[in-house]
N, C-alpha and C positions, 0 to 999 in steps of 0.2 A: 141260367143258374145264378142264383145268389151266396154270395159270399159272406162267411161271418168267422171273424177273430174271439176267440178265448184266450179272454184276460185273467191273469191271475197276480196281484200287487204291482200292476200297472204293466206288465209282463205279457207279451201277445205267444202262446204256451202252442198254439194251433190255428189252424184257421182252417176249418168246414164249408163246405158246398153243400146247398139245398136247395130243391129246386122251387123253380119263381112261384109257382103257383101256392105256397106255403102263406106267401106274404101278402095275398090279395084281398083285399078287404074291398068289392063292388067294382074289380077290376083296377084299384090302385093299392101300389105295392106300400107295405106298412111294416116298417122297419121290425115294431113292437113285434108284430105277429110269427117272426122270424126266430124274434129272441124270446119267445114262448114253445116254440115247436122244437126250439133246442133245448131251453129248460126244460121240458118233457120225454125228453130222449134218455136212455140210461147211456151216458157217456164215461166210461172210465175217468175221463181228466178231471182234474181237482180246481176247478175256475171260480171266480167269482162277478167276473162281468162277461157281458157279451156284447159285442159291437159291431153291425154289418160295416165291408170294406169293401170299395170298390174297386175291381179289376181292372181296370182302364183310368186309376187315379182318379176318379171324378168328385171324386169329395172327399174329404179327410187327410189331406194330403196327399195321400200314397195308399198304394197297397199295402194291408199288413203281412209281415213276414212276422218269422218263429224268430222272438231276439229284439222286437219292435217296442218300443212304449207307448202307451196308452196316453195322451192327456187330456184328461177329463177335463178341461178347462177352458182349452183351445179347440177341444173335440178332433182329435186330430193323433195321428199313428206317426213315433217319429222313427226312423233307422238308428241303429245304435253311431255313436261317434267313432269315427272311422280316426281320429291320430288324436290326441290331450289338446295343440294348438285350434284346432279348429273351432266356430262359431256357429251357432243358429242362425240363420236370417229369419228375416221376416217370413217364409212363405215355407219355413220349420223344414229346410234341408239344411244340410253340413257344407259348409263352406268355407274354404283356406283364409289365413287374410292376406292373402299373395293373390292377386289376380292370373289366371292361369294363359301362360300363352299365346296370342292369336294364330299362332300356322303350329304343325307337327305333332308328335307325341310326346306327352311327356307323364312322369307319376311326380306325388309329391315325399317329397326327401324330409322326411322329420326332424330329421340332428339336423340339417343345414336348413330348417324352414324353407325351402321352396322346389318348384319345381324343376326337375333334370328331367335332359330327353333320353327318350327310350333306345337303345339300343337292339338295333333286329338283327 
């Protein structure tokens, strides 16, 4: 099954399964043909792009989730930011600028920027 995200002002609104055979152009899969057979669809949602996402992260980053952004630039799906302090990396996940850890549980503490261990 293939996967494709509906974008709508950079905004991932849904994300649709259709199956592989959709996309097969002489036995190799063709993104294009995927984002044809959904603009042909009578779909309720109000979108304006469409972007296959891969299930297993294999390209674009990540999987798109509902809440994701688009960047047309980078080509790539990013997760919304998870606390105001946090940075992009290079490889367009969210990350602390506190090094998290190396043994146990912990979350990150946003009024005291860093990380506390979790209590069970």
């Amino acid at each position: 099954m293939a996967n494709f995200a509906l974008i709508k002002n950079n905004n991932v609104i849904a994300v649709i399964v259709i199956d592989n055979e959709k996309l097969l152009a002489n036995g190799v899969e063709v993104e294009q043909l995927g984002i044809d057979f959904i603009n042909s669809l009578s779909i309720s949602y109000d979108y304006d792009t469409v972007r296959q996402t891969s299930y297993n992260s294999n390209f674009r980053s990540k999987y798109a989730g509902i809440g994701d952004t688009w960047n047309e630039i980078n080509n790539v799906f990013i997760s919304p930011k998870p606390f105001p302090s946090w940075i992009l990396d290079a490889n367009f996940k969210w990350k602390s600028q506190v090094t998290y850890p190396n043994s146990g549980h912990y979350t990150w503490n946003e009024t005291l920027s860093e990380w506390v261990p979790l209590s069970f």
